[in-house]
C-alpha positions as CSV (number, residue, x, y, z in Angstrom):
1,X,0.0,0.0,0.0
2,X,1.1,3.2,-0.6
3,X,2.7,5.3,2.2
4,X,1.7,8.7,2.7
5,X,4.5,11.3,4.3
6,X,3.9,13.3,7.5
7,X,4.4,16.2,8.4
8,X,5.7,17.1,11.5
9,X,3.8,19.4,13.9
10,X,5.5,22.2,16.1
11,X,4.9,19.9,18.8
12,X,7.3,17.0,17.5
13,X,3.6,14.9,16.8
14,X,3.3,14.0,12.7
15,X,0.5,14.1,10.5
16,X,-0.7,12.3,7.2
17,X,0.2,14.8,4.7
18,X,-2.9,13.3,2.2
19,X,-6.3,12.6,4.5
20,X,-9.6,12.8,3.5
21,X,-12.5,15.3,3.8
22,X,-16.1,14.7,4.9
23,X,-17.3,18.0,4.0
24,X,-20.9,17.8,3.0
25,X,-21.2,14.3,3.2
26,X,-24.7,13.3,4.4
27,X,-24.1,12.6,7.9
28,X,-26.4,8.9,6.7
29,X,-23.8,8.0,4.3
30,X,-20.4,9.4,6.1
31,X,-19.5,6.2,7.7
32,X,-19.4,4.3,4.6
33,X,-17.6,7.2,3.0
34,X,-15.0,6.8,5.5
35,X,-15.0,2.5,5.5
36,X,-14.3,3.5,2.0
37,X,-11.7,6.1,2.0
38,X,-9.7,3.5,4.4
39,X,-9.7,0.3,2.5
40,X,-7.9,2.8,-0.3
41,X,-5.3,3.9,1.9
42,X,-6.3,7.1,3.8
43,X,-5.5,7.3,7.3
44,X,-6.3,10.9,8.0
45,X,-10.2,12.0,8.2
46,X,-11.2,15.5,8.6
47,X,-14.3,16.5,9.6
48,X,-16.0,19.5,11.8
49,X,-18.9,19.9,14.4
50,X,-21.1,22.1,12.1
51,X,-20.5,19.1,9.2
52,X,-22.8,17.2,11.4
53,X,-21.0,13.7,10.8
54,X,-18.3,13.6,13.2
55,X,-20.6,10.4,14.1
56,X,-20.5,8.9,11.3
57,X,-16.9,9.3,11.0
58,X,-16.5,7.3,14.3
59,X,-18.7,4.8,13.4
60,X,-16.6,4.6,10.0
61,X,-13.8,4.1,11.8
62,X,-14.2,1.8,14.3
63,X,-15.9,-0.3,11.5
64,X,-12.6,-0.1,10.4
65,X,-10.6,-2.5,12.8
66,X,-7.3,-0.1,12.1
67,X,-5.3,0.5,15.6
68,X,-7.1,3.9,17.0
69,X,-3.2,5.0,16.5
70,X,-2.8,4.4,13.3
71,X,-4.9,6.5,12.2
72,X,-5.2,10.7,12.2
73,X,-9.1,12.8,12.7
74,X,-9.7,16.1,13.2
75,X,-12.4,18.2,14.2
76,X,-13.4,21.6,14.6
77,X,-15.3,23.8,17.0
78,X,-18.8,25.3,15.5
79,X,-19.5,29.3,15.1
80,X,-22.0,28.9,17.9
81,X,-19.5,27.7,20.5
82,X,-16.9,29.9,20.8
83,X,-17.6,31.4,24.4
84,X,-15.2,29.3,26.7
85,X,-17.8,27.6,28.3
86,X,-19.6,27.1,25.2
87,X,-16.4,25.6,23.6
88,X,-16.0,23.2,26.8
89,X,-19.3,21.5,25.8
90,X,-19.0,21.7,22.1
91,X,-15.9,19.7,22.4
92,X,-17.4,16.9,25.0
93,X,-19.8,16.3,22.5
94,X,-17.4,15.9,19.6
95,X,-15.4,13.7,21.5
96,X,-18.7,11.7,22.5
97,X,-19.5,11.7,19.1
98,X,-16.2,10.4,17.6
99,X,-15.8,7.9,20.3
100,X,-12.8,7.5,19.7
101,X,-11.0,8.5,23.3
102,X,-9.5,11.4,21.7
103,X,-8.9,13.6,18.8
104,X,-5.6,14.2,17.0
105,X,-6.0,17.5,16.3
106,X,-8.9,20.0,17.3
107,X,-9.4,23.6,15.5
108,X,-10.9,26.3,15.9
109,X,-13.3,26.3,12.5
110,X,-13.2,30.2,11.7
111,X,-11.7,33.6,13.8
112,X,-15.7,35.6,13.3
113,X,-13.3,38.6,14.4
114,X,-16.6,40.7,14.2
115,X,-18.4,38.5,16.4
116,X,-17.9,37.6,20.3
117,X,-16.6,41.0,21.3
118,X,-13.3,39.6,18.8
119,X,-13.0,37.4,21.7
120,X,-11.0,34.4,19.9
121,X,-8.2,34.8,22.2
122,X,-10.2,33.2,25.0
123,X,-11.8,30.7,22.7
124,X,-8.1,29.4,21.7
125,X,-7.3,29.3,25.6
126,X,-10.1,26.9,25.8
127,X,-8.5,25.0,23.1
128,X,-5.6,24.9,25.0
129,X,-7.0,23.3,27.9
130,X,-7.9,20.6,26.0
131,X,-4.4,19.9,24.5
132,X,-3.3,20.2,28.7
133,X,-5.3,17.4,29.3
134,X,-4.8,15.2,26.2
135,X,-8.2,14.9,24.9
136,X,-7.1,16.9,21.6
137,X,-3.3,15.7,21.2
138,X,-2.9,18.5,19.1
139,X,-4.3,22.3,18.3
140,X,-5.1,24.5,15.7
141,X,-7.1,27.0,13.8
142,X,-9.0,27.4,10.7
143,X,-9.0,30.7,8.5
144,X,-7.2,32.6,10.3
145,X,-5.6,35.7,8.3
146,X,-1.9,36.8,10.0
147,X,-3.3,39.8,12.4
148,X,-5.3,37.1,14.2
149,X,-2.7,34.7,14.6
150,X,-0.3,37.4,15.7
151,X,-3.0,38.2,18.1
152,X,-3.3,34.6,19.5
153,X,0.4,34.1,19.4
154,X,1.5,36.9,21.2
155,X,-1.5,36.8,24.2
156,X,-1.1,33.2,25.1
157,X,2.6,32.4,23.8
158,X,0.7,29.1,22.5
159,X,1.6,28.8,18.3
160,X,-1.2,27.2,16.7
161,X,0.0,23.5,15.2
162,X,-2.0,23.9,12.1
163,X,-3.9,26.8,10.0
164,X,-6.5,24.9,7.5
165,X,-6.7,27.8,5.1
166,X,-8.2,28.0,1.6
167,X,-5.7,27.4,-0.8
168,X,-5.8,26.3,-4.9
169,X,-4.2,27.5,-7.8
170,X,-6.6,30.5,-8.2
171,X,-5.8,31.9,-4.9
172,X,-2.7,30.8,-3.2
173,X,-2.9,32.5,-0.1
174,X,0.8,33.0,-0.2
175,X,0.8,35.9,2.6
176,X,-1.1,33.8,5.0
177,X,1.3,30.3,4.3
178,X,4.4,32.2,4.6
179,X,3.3,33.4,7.9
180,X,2.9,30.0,8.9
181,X,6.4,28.6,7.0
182,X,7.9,31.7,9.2
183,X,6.5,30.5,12.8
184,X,6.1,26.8,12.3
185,X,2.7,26.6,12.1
186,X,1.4,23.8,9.2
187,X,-1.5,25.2,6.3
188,X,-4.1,22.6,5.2
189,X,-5.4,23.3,2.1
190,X,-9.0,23.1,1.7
191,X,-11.0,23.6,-1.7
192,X,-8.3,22.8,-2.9
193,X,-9.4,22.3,-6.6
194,X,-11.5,25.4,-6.3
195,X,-14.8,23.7,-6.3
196,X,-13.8,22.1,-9.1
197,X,-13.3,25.6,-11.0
198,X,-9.3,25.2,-11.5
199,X,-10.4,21.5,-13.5
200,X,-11.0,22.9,-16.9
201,X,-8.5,25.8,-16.8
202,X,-6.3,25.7,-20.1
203,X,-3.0,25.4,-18.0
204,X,-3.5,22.7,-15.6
205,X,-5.2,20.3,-18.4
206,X,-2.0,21.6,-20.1
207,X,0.3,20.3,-17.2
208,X,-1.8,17.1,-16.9
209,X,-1.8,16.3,-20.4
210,X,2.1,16.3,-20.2
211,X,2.4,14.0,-17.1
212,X,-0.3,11.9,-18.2
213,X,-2.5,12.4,-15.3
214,X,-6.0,13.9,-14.3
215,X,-6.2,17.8,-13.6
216,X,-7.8,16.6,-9.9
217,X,-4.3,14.9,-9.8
218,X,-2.1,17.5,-10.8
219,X,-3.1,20.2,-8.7
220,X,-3.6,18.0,-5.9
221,X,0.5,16.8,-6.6
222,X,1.2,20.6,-7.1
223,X,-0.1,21.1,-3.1
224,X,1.6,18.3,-1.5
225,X,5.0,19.8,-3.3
226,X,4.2,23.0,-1.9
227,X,4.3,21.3,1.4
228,X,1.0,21.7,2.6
229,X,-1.6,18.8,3.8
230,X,-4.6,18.4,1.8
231,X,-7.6,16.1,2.1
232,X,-9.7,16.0,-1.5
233,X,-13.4,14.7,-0.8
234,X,-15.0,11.8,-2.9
235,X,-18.1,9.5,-2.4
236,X,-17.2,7.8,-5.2
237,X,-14.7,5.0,-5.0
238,X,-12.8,5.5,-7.6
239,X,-12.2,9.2,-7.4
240,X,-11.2,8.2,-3.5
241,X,-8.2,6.3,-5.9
242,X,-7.3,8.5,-8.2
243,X,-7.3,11.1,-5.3
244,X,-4.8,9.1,-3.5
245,X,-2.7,8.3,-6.6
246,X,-0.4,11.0,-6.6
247,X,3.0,9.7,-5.0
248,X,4.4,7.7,-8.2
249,X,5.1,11.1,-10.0
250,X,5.9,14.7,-9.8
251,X,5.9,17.9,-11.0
252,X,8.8,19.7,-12.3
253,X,9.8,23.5,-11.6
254,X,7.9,24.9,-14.5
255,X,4.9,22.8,-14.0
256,X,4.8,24.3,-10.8
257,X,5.3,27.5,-11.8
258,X,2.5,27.2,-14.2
259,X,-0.3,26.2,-12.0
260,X,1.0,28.9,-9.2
261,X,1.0,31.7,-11.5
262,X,-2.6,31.1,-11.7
263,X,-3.2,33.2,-8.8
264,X,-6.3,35.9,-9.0
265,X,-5.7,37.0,-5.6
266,X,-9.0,38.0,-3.5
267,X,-10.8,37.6,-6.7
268,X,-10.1,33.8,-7.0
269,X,-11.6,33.0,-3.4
270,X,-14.3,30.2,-3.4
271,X,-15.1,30.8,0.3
272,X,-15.6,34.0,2.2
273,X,-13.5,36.4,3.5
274,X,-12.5,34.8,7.3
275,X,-12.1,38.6,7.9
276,X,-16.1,39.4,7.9
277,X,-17.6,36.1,7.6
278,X,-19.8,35.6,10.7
279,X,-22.2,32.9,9.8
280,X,-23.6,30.9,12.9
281,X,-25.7,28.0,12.5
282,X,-29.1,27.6,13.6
């Protein structure tokens, strides 16, 4: 089977550099998703309260019967529970949830700087309770732009293992990933074939064309040699392979070149703006 790297975290623990997303999965058909997505190879899941699967993911791995240490999930804390004693809860009933013991890395899913009073200092404090105590072995954040992660940094001294970011060849983030290359903080890439938009561009069916691959491929290859972790999502099973094929050939300097200089800046954003998006679910 095919290994996957890891990447190691600013706390000496490692994760999968290739996992798997469960965003918009139906929450009914998330644990076969999962069943799935292991039997191919995947052994890190990523999922998030306000997905409203993190069930299903536990069922679909304990279904599993892969050692519980073997294998890599995240979560992340919903919009609605970002007071500290919100947050407390929100995360008992992930890890209930789950059922797994524990969670490998726990997030916080998005800063909603104009929400709270801007109070995500104290809701990363609460975060970093639960690293203390070893329910969330490690901690991280979710779109958060530089200011806020200065912010976080330099109140509680605590760096953030991971920022899960939107990243893809029409908006690559850069200022946000160098920020994190600078202070040892990881970026996961999510949409990160732009909703699909990047797929029929001229240049990456160009680049794929050449290597003889799929343009999901290539710019999937083209983040993992940027260095970043990325987790495609597929309820099909054989898009779950040809998501996971991407370790038997590379990209050369150009190629890479070519799909980065893709960039559109704000413009090429699939998701909001973290700096004024303040949806809470109902």
């Amino acid at each position: 089977m095919t290994q996957v790297p890891d990447i190691t975290l600013n706390n000496g623990r490692t994760v999968p550099q290739l996992g798997f997303g469960v965003f918009q999965i139906d929450p009914a058909e998330t644990a076969e998703a999962v069943s799935r997505a292991l039997d191919v190879g995947y052994r890190h899941i990523d999922t998030a309260q306000m997905y409203q699967n993190e069930k299903g993911v536990g069922e679909g791995v304990r279904s599993s019967g892969l050692p519980r240490e073997h294998l890599f999930v995240t979560s992340k804390l919903g919009n609605a529970a970002h007071r500290p004693d919100d947050a407390r809860r929100a995360f008992e009933g992930t890890l209930a949830a789950l059922d797994l013991g524990y969670v490998d890395l726990f997030l916080i899913h998005w800063p909603l700087p104009t929400m709270y009073d801007g109070g995500y200092v104290s809701t990363w404090r609460t975060l970093i309770e639960f690293a203390e105590d070893g329910r969330a072995r490690s901690i991280g954040v979710s779109n958060f732009q530089v200011p806020h992660l200065q912010r976080i940094i330099a109140e509680t001294g605590v760096v953030p293992a991971v920022n899960q970011i939107e990243v893809h060849p029409y908006f690559t983030n850069e200022e946000v990933r160098a920020f994190g290359r600078e202070n040892g903080i990881v970026t996961e890439a999510w949409s990160p074939i732009a909703q699909g938009r990047v797929l029929d561009d001229e240049v990456v069916r160009r680049v794929a064309d050449g290597v003889r691959r799929t343009p999901a491929q290539v710019v999937l290859r083209w983040h993992l040699q940027r260095g970043d972790v990325v987790f495609p999502k597929s309820v099909t099973p054989a898009r779950m392979e040809e998501n996971f094929a991407l370790f038997d050939f590379s990209l050369d300097d150009q190629d890479m070149q070519a799909l980065s200089h893709l960039n559109r800046g704000e413009t090429g954003r699939s998701g909001p703006n973290p700096d004024e998006f303040d949806y809470v679910p109902d």
